[in-house]
LUMVEXTI-201342 format. One line per field, with one value per atom (N, C-alpha, C): x, y, z. Coordinates in steps of 0.001 Angstrom, whole numbers. Layout:
residues N
x	c(X;...) .
y	c(Y;...) .
z	c(Z;...) .
This chain:
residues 111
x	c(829;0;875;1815;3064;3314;4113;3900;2863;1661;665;439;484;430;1401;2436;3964;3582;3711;3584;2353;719;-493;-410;494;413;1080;2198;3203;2519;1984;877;25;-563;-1643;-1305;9;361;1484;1801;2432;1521;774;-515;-1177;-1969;-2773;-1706;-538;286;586;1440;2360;1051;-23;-961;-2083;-1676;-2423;-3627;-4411;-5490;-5607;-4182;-4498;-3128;-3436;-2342;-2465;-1390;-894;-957;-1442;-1850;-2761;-3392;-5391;-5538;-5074;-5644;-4996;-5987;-5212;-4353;-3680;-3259;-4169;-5189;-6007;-6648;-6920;-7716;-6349;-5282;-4067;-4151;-4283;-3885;-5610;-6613;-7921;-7654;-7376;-7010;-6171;-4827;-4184;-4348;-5544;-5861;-6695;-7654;-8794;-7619;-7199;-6343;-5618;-4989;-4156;-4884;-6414;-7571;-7433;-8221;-8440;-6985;-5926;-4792;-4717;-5056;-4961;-6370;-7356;-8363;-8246;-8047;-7943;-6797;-6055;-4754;-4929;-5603;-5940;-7066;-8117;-9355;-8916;-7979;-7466;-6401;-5940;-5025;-6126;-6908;-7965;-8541;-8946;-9902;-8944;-7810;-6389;-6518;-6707;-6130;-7297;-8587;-9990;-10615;-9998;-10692;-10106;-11143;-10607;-10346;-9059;-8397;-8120;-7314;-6315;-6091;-5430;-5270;-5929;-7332;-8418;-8636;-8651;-9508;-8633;-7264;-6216;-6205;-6618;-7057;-8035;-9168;-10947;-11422;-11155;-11812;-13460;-14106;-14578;-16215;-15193;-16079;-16244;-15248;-15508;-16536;-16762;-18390;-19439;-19316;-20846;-21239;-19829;-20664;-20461;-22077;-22990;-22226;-21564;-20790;-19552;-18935;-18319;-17012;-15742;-14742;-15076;-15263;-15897;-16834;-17398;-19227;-18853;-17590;-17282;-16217;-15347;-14750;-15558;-16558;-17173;-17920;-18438;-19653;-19710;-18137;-18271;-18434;-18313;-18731;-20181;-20924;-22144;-23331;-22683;-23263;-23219;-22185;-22288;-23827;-24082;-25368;-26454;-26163;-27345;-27428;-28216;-28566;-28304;-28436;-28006;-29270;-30466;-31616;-31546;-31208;-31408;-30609;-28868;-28301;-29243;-29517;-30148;-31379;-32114;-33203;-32946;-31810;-31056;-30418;-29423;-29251;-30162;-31393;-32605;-32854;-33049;-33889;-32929;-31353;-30552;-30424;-30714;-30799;-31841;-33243;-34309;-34128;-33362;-33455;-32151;-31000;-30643;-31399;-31988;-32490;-33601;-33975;-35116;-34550;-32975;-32372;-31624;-31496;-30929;-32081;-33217;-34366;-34596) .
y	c(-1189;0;1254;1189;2004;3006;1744;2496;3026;2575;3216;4303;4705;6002;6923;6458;7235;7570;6546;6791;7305;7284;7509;9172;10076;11492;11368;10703;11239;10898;9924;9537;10358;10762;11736;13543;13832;14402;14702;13332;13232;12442;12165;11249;12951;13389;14665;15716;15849;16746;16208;15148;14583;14761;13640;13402;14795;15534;17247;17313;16637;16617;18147;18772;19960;20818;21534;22657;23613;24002;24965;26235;26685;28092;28730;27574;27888;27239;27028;27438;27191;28045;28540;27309;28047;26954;26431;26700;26091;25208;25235;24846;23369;23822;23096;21692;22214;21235;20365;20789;19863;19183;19404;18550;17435;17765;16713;15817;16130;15618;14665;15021;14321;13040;13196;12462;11387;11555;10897;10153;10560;9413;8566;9017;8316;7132;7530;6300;5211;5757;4978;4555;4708;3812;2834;3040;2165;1022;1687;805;-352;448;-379;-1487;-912;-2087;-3058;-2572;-3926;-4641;-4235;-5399;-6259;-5358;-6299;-7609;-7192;-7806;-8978;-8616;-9891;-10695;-10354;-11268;-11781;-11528;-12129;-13361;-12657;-14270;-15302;-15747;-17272;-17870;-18754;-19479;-18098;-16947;-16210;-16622;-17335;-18061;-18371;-18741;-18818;-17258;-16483;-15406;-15142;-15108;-15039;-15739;-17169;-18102;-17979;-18365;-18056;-17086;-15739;-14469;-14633;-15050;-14990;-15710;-17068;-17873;-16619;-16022;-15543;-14231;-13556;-12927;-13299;-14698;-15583;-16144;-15823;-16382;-17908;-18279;-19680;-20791;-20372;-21099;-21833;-22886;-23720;-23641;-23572;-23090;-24053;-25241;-26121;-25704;-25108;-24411;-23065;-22504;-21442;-21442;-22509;-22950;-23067;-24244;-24537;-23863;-22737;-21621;-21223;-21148;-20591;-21804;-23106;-24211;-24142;-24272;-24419;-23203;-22407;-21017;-21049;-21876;-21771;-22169;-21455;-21229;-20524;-20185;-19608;-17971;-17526;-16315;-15249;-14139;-13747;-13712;-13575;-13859;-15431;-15962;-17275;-17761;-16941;-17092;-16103;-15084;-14415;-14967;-15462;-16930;-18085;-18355;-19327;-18923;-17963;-16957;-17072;-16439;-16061;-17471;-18533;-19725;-20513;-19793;-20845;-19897;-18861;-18061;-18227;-18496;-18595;-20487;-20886;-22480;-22276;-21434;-21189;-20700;-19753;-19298;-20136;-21054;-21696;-22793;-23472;-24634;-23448;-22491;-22262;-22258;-21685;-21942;-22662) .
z	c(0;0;0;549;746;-771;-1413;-2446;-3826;-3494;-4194;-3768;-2491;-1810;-2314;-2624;-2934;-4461;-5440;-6592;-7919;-6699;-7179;-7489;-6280;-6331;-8314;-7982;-9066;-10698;-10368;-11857;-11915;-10787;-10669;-11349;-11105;-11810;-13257;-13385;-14764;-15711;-15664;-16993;-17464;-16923;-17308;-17793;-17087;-18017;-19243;-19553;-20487;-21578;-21295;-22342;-22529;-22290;-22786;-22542;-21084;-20461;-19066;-19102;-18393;-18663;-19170;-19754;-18407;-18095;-16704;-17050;-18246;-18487;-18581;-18891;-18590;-17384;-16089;-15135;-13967;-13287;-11616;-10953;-10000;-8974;-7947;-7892;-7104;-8258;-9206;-10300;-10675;-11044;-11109;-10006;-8628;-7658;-7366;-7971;-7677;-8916;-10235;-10587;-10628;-10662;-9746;-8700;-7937;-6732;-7201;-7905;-8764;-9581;-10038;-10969;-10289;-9400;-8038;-7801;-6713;-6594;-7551;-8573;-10083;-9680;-9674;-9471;-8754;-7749;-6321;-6120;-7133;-6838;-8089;-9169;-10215;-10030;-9106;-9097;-8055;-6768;-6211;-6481;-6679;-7563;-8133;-8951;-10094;-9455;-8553;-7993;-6710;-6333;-5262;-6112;-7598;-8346;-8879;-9050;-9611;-8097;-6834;-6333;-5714;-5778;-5173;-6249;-7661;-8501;-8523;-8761;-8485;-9904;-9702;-10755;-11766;-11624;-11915;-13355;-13787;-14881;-15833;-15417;-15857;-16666;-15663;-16586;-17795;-17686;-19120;-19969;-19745;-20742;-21520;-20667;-21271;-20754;-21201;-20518;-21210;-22350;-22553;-21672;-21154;-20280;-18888;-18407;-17374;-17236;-18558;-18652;-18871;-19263;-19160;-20674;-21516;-22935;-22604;-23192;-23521;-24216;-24619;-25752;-25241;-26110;-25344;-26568;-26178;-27249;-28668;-28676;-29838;-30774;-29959;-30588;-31350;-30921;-31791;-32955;-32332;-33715;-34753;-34525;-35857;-36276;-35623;-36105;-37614;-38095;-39435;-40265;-40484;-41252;-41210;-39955;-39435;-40246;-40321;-41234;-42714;-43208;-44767;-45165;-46311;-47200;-46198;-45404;-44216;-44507;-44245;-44420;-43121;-42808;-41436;-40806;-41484;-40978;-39925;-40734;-40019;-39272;-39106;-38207;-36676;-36962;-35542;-35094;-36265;-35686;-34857;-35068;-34393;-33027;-33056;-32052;-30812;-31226;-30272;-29642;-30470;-30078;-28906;-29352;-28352;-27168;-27559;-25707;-25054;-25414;-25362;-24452;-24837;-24538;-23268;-23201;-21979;-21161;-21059;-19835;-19568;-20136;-19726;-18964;-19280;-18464;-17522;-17476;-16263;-15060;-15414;-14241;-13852) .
């Protein structure tokens, strides 16, 4: 925690300068230092979140592998390989017909 405290000020004020999100000539030093302050937070909460969130999930590894499984898509890595064979001569109509009917048939086995 130590050094997020140390290094959140210093991001807090070198990201908004470098990347031309607050030019020091249009505005005050009071105007200058709420931004910075604002920005710092912004650090030390993003920084912190995402390291809480790396070390609370479970199987770590997992999410770098199959991030996709870890937001909830239905699909099983097999089922998307073959998607594009499975589609030849099909229309897009009848792919989003299909679409609907297989979400329609999850949420009914998840209940």
């Amino acid at each position: 925690m130590g050094i997020r405290l140390w290094l959140s000020p210093v991001f807090g004020v070198l990201i908004p300068s470098f990347s031309g999100l607050v030019d020091p000539v249009r505005h005050g030093a009071a105007g200058l230092l709420a931004t910075y302050v604002y920005f710092s937070f912004c650090a030390f909460t993003i920084w912190t979140t995402n390291r809480w969130l790396y070390l609370r999930l479970p199987r770590r590894e997992d999410w770098l592998e199959n991030p996709l499984r870890r937001i909830g898509v239905p699909y099983t890595d097999d089922e998307i390989a073959k998607s594009a064979e499975q589609l030849k001569g099909k229309t897009e109509e009848d792919a989003v017909i299909a679409y609907l009917q297989n979400l329609g048939l999850a949420l009914r086995n998840a209940r």
